[in-house]
C-alpha positions as CSV (number, residue, x, y, z in Angstrom):
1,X,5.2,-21.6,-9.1
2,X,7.4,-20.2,-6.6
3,X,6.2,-16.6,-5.3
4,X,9.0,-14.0,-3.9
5,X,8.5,-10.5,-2.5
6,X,10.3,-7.8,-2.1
7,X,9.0,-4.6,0.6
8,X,10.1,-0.8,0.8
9,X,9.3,1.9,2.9
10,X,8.5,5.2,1.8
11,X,8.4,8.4,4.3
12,X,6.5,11.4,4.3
13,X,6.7,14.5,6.4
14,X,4.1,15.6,9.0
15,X,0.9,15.6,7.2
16,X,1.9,15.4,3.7
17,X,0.9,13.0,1.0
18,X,3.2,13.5,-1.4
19,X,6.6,11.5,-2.1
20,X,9.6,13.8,-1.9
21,X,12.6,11.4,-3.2
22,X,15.2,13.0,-0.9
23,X,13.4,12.9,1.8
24,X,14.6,10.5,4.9
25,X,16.0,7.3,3.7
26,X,13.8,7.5,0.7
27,X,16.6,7.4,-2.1
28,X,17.9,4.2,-0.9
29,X,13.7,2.9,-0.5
30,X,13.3,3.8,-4.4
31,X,16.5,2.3,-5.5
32,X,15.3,-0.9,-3.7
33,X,12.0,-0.5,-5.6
34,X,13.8,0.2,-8.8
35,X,16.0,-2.7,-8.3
36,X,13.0,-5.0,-7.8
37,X,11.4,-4.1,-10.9
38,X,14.1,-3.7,-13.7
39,X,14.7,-7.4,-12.1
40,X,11.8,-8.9,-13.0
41,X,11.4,-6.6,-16.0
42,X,14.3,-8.4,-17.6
43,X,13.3,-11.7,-16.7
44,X,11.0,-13.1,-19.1
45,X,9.7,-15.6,-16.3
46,X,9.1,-13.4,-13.9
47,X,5.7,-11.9,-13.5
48,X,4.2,-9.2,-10.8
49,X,1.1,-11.0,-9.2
50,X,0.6,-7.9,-7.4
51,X,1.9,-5.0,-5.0
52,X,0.2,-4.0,-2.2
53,X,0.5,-0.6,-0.7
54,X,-0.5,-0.3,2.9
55,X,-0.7,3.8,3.5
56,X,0.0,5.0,7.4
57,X,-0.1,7.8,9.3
58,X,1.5,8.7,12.9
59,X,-1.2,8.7,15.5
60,X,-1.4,12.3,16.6
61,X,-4.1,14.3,14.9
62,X,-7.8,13.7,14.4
63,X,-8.2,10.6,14.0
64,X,-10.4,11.2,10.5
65,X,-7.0,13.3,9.3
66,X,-5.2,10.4,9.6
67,X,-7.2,8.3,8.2
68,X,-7.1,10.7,4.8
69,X,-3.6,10.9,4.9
70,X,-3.2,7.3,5.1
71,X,-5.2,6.3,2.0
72,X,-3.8,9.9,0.3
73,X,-0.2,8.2,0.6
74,X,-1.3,4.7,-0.4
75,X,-2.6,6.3,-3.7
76,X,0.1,8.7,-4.2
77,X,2.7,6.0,-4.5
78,X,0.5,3.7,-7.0
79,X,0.3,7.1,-8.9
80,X,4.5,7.3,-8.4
81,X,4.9,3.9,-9.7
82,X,2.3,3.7,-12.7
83,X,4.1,7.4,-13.8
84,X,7.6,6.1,-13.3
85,X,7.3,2.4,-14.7
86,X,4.9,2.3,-17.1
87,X,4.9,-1.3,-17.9
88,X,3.2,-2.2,-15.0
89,X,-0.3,-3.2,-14.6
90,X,-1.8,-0.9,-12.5
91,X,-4.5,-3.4,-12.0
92,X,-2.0,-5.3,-10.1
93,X,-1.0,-2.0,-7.6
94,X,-3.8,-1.7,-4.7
95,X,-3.8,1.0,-2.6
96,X,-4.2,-0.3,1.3
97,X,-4.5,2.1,3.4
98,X,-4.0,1.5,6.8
99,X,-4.8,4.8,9.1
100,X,-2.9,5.5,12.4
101,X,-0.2,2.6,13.2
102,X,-0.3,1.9,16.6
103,X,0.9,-1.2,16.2
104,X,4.3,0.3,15.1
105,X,3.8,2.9,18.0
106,X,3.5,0.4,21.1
107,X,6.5,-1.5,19.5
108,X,9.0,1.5,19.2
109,X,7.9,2.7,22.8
110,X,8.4,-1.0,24.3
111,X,11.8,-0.9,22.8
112,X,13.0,2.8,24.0
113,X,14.1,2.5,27.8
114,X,15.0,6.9,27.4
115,X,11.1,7.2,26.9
116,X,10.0,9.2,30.4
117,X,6.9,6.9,32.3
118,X,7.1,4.5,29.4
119,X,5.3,1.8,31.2
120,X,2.5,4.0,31.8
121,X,2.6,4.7,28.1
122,X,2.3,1.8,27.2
123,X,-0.8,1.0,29.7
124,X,-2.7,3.8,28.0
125,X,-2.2,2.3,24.9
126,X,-3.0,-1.1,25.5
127,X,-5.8,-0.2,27.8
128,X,-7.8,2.4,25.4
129,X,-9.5,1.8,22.4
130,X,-10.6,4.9,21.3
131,X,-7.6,6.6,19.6
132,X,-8.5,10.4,20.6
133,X,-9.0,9.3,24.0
134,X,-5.2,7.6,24.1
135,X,-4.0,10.5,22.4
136,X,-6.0,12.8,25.2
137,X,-4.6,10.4,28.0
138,X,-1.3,10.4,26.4
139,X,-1.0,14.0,26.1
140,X,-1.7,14.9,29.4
141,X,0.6,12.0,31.4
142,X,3.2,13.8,33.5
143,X,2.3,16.9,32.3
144,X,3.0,15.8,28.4
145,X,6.4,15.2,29.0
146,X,6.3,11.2,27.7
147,X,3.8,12.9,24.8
148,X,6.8,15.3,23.9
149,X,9.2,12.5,23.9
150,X,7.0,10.8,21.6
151,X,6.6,13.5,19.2
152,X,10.1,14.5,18.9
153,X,12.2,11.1,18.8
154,X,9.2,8.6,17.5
155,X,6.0,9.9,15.4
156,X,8.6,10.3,12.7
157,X,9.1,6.7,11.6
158,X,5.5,5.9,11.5
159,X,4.3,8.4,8.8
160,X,5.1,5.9,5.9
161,X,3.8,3.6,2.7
162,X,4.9,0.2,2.9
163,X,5.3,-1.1,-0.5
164,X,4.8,-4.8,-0.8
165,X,6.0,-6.6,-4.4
166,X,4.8,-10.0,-4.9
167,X,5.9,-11.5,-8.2
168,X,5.7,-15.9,-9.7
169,X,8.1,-17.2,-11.2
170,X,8.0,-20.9,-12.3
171,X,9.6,-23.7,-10.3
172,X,12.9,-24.7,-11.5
173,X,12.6,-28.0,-11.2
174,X,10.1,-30.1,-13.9
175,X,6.7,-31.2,-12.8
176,X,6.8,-35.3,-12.0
């Protein structure tokens, strides 16, 4: 068997859970999804093993908001796509969720030279575990300048469901 996958983003807005088609770069996110499964729903060899959806939210907040939020939107788009293509298994579709990305965070702050005391940012981050502390320390470097940057130009792109589309399809070329 040969496995292939396909992945979307979906964006939602600032504490919000549910999918708003226009919103963002979401119409192009859902015509990707679309495309991915009218493909393999015309192909009689082709079968989903699975799709994963890992649920995030942006880490500013409680951190037990974010937490809901992100396992809110990792349900709300199994609900989207078991409404909208009902021919899939929604056996197959697992929720993920995935809470607060800091991951994402550290990586668009390393990348963004504009972003005011970003080495100290970055410090904080790396050097506190505790997510309400960073996001204390955070808001209070430099008088919250750096925390302002990272509200207005960054927080955006990390509230989001990554959609993740696994599906088999058998070698082309004959067992030996």
């Amino acid at each position: 068997l040969r496995e292939e996958s396909g992945r979307a983003y979906l964006d939602f807005p600032l504490n919000e859970t549910i999918i708003y088609p226009e919103y963002r770069n979401n119409p192009a996110e859902l015509a990707k999804i679309k495309r991915s499964i009218d493909l393999i729903k015309n192909d009689t060899n082709v079968v989903i093993s699975h799709i994963d959806i890992h649920g995030y939210a942006s880490p500013e907040g409680p951190y037990s908001n974010n937490e809901r939020l992100a396992r809110q939107r990792s349900t709300a788009v199994k609900g989207y796509l078991v409404w909208k293509y009902p021919h899939l298994d929604q056996y197959r579709i697992h929720p993920r969720p995935q809470g607060e990305n800091w991951r994402e965070l550290r990586r668009l702050i390393a990348a963004d030279n504009r972003l005011p005391n970003r080495k100290e940012v970055l410090q904080i981050i790396d050097r506190t575990p505790d997510a309400d502390r960073c996001k204390a320390l955070l808001r209070k470097l430099d008088g919250g300048r750096s925390y302002r940057y990272i509200q207005e130009k960054i927080l955006r792109y990390l509230r989001n469901a990554a959609v993740c589309m696994v599906w088999v399809r058998p070698d082309s070329l004959p067992a030996l």
